[in-house]
N, C-alpha and C positions, 0 to 999 in steps of 0.2 A: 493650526493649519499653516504651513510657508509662506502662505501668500497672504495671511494679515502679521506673520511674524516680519516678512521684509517691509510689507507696510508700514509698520507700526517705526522701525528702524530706521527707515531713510525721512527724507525732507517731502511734506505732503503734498505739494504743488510740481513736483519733477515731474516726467511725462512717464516715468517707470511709475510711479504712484497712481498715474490719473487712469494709466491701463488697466494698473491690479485693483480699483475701484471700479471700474468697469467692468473684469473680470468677475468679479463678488455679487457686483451686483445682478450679473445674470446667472449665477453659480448652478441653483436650481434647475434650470432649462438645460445647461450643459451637461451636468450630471446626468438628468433625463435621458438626455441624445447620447449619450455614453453606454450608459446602462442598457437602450432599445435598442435593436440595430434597426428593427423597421422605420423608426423615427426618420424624417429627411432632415438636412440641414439647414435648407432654406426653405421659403413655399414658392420657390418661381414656379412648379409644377402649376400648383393654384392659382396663379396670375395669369398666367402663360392661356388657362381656360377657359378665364374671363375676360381675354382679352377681343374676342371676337363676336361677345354679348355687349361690351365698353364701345367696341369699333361703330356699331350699327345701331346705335344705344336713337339716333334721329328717325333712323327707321324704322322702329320698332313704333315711332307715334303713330304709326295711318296702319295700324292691325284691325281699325274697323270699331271693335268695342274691348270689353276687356276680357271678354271669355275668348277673342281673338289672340289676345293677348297672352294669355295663360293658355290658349292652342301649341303657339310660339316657342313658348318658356317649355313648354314639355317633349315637342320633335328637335329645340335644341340640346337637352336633358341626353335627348336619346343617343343624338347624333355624337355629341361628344363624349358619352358613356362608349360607343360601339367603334370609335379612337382610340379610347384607351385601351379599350379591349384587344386591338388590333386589327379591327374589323374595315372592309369600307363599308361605309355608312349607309352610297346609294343600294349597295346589294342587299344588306341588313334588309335595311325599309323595305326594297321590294318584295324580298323574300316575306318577312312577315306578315306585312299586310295583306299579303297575297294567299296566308295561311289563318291568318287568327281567326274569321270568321267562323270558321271549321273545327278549329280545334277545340280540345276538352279541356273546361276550365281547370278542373285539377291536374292539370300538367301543363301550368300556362310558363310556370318556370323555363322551360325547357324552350321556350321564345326569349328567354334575356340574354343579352348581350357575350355575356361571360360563359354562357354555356350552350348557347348558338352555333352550329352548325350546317353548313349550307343544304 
């Protein structure tokens, strides 16, 4: 490979060497990302939708108990599932709950997010 033949060639402490060890050393994951196109580059997506469960992280103590808790953790699930989606979230929710009672469990798919329509 080039890039342990220039390695191997130059002076191991230069800042061209310290790159192409760092290069090598994530060699795997870039190949990966090369190879997929789905693969993203970074995970800020991933951060970016923990950042508003991180925000509120003091207010989440007074949910009462823990099944309040894990209430929480599931209409936020929802909520930022139905963003990504491209949905607004308050229409989603109302629409839904406004119908799920109703509906026939085997066609509950048809209430997710992703295949939701008003």
């Amino acid at each position: 490979m080039w890039l342990t033949k220039v390695r191997l060639s130059g002076s191991g402490k230069s800042d061209l060497a310290k790159a192409i060890r760092y290069a090598l050393s994530r060699w795997e994951a870039l190949v990966r990302y090369v190879g997929d196109g789905r693969l993203e580059m970074t995970n800020n997506a991933a951060e970016r939708a923990m950042r508003i469960p991180v925000l509120g992280r003091k207010n989440y103590l007074f949910c009462g108990s823990d099944a309040g808790g894990q209430r929480a953790a599931c209409l936020y699930t929802i909520t930022a599932t139905a963003k990504l989606n491209g949905l607004n979230p308050e229409a989603y929710l109302t629409d839904i709950l406004g119908r799920i009672a109703d509906h026939p469990i085997n066609k509950i798919d048809a209430l997710l997010p992703w295949v939701w329509t008003q």
